[in-house]
Each structure stands twice: as C-alpha cells, then as structure tokens.
C-alpha positions, 0 to 999 in steps of 0.5 A: 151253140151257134150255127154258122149257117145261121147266125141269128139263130138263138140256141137252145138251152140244152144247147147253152147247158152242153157248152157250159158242161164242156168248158167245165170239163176243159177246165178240170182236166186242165187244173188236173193236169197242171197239179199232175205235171207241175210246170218248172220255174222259168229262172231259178236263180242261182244254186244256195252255196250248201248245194254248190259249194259246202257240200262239194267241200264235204264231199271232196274230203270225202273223195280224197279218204276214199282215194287213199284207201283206194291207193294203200288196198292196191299197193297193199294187196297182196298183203290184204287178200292174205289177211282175208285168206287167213280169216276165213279160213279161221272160220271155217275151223272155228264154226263150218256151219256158218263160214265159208265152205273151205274150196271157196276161200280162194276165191273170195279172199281173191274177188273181194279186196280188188272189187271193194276197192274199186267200188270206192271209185265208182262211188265216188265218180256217180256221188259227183256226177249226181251232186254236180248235176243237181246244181247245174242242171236243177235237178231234185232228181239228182239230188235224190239220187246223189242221196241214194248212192251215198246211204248205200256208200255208208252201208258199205264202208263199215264191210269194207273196214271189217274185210280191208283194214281190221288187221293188226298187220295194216296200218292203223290209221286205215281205219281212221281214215275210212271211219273220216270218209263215212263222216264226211259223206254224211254232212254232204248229204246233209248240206244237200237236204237244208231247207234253202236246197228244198226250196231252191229245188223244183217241186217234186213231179211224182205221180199221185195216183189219186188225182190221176183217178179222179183225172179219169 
C-alpha cells in the first residue's frame, strides 16, 4: 500500500495480501452483480416477424370474433339474461343444494351476461397493448404478461360460451365463432414463444436467490 507521504517507502507484505484481498473482493462482487442484474443489448435488432406480425395476425382474427361476440351479447341482451334467468332457476328446482339460492337469480342472471361481455373488451385492449410493447419496447416482460392474460382469456370463453351462447334461442354459429376466437388466442401465443422471440428477447432479469446469498 503506498503512503503518499512516503513514496519510497516499500510496504509490507500484510499490506500487499490486504490490497490483493480487496481487488478479489471488488471483482467477485462485481461478477456477481453482473450475473444478477444482466446488462440489456445495446441494438437489438429488428423484432423476428412471428412477434411482429404473425402473431398480431392471429391475434387480429382473434379480436374481430371477440368483437362480434361482444355486438351480438349487447343487441341480444335482453334475450340473454332471460335464457340465463331460466336456467338458473331450472337449477334450483332441479338441485337447490348446489344451485343458486332462488332470491339471487335476479341478479346474477342481471350482472353476468353485461360483465362477460365487457370483460372480452378489456381482454382484447390489455392482449394488444402487451403484445404491441413486447415488439416495440423489447420486453420479455411483456410477452409474459401478454401470455398470461391470454391463458386466463382461454379459461374464461369456454364459461362464457356455457352462460352467453348455449341456448337453442341463440344463433347457432355463436358457438363456433367463440370456440374461433380460443383457437386463434392459442396460435398467438404460440407465435410469441418460437424459439427466434426467446432468442431475440432480452434474457430473463429475475432474481435468483442463490447468487444473491452467496452475494453476501
């Protein structure tokens, strides 16, 4: 260690060994921060075409049998909450232990239909926003999240057909085109999770709680 009062003074040895502990110290904890906290690419590069465009093509097929699902439940409303009203009570006839108690059918049959309905909307405005920003923005995050919100859309259309469409009143091909819209979710998501998108996609930056222990 050099004394700056004393340039030519040699140091000591338990001096050296501190200084060499030290820059081993700087440089592990520097290693380790950089595997923690990985650095993002500089350019990426353009997106590969399955994220920016296949599966915006997908996901606008998607969107349009959404959106006439969403026009037909609005005009057909009335007509809807009727058929739900109907079957509910049918439930509670036919099994009062598991339906429905008979003073809340009202409402239910009342809240549901307009709240599916308008849930497609909200889908279908988060789905794009995510999908759109996992492009532009070079978010793996946003693809993950795009993800998510299209596995809980898929979980809900089939609910949706169930207390929406599966009336023999209803136009029959309301089904189909529900069932069209899950399909078509379903390759858009996959368009997003092809092996160029992992690759063009900056590498994951979640915590491992290993290295952060042996950070310490």
């Amino acid at each position: 260690m050099t004394d700056p009062d004393d340039p030519d003074r040699i140091p000591t040895q338990a001096e050296l060994d501190a200084e060499d502990m030290a820059a081993i110290e700087r440089t592990s904890r520097d290693r380790d921060d950089t595997n923690l906290y990985p650095p993002r690419p500089g350019e990426p590069g353009p997106p590969p075409v399955a994220l920016s465009l296949h599966a915006r093509v997908a996901w606008w097929g998607a969107a349009a049998a959404g959106l006439v699902s969403v026009v037909y439940g609005f005009v057909n409303l009335g007509m809807i909450t009727d058929l739900l009203r109907a079957r509910l009570l049918e439930g509670v006839v036919a099994d009062p232990n598991n339906a429905s108690p008979e003073e809340q059918v009202d409402s239910l049959a009342g809240f549901f239909p307009p709240f599916m309905l308008v849930m497609i909307v909200v889908f279908l405005a988060t789905e794009y926003a995510l999908l759109v920003a996992a492009a532009t923005q070079h978010s793996r995050t946003c693809r993950n999240f795009f993800l998510a919100a299209v596995v809980i859309n898929l979980l809900c259309i089939p609910i949706g057909i169930d207390l929406l469409f599966e009336y023999p009143e209803v136009w029959s091909a309301m089904p189909v085109i529900a069932w069209l819209q899950f399909g078509l979710l379903i390759i858009a998501g996959l368009f997003t999770v092809r092996r160029g998108v992992n690759q063009w996609l900056p590498d994951s930056t979640r915590m491992r709680p290993t290295k952060m222990f042996r950070a310490r």
